[in-house]
N, C-alpha and C positions, 0 to 999 in steps of 0.2 A: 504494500500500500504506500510507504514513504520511498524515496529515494536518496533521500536528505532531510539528515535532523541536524539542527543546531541547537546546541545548550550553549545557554547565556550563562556564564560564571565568575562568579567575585568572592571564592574561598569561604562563604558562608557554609553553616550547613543546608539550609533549601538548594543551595547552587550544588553540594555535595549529593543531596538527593536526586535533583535534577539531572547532575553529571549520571548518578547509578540507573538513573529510568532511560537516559537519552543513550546510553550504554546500549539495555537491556531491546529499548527497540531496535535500533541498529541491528543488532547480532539475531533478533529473530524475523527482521524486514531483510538481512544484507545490504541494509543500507549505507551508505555513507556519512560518518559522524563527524564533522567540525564543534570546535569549541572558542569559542568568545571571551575573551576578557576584555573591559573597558576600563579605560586609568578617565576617570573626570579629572579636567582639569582646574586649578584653585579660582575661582570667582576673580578672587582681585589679586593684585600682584606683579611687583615689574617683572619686566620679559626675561631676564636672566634668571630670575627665583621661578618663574612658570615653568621655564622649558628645564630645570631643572629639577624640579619636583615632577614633572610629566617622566623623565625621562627614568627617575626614584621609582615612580609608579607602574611606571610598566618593565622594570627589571623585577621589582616583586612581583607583578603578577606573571611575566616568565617564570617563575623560580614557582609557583603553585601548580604551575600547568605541567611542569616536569612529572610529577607522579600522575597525573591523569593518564599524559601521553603514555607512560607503563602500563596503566592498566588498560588502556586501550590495544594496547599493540599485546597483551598477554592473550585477550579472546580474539586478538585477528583481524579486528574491527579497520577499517578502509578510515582515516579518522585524518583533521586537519587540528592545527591548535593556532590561534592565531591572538594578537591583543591589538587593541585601538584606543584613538585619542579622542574622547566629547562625551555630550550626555549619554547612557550609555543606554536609555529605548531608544534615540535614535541613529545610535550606532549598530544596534542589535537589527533593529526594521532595515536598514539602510545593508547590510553585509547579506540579511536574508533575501531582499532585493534583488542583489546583487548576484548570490550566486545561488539562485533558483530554489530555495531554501521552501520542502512543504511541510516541514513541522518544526516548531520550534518549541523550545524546554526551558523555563527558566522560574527559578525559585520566589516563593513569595518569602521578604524579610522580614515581616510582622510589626510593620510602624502601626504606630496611633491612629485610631479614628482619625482625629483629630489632623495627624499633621500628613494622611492618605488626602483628606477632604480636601487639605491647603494648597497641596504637592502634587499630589498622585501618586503612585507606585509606580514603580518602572516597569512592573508586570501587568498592571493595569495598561498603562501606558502601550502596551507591545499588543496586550489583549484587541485593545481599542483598535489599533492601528496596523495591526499583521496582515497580511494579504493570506495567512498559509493557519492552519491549524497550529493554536497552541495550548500547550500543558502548563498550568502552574503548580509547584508543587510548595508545599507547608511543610 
């Protein structure tokens, strides 16, 4: 039924769940698994503090993706791992755009009523706005 799932991940545990359900399709779709990480960039701040907390934040989130890619490549899995720079539903809509992306997987991080109503979630966010089927998981 898929031929591409992408899991959105940022080392929570939902994104750890996410990663294990976005897995578990794959290997029984044969489908092909990419993984997302997105570094947000700091609101305010000169250019030489941005790009270097950008650059801070996406060497740790390389360094979280390392053990995924393991356990992906231990069941076989056809699997991509990649990270990006901005907000990170519309870097998540925007990659699954991109690379024809028909299920995407990404964790819900349990904020407040309160600051989902002010903000939104990013999972909301992705819900709202996906062209393709998605999962959230808790």
């Amino acid at each position: 039924m898929f031929k591409h799932i992408l899991v959105a991940y940022d080392g929570s545990e939902p994104a750890n769940k996410a990663f294990e359900l976005g897995c578990s399709l794959a290997h029984d779709m044969h489908a092909q698994l990419s993984v997302l990480a997105v570094a947000r960039p700091p609101e305010i701040g000169a250019d030489v503090e941005t790009e270097a907390m950008i650059e801070h934040a996406q060497m740790q989130l390389k360094h979280l993706l390392k053990p995924l890619r393991k356990r992906a490549d231990a069941v076989a899995l056809q699997s991509h791992f990649e990270t990006a720079v901005g907000h990170p539903a519309e870097q998540i809509l925007r990659y699954a755009d991109e690379h024809h992306i028909d299920h995407i997987v990404v964790g819900h991080r349990g904020k407040s009523a309160l600051r989902r109503w002010l903000v939104g979630s990013i999972s909301r966010q992705v819900v709202d706005h996906a062209r393709c089927s998605v999962t959230v998981i808790r």
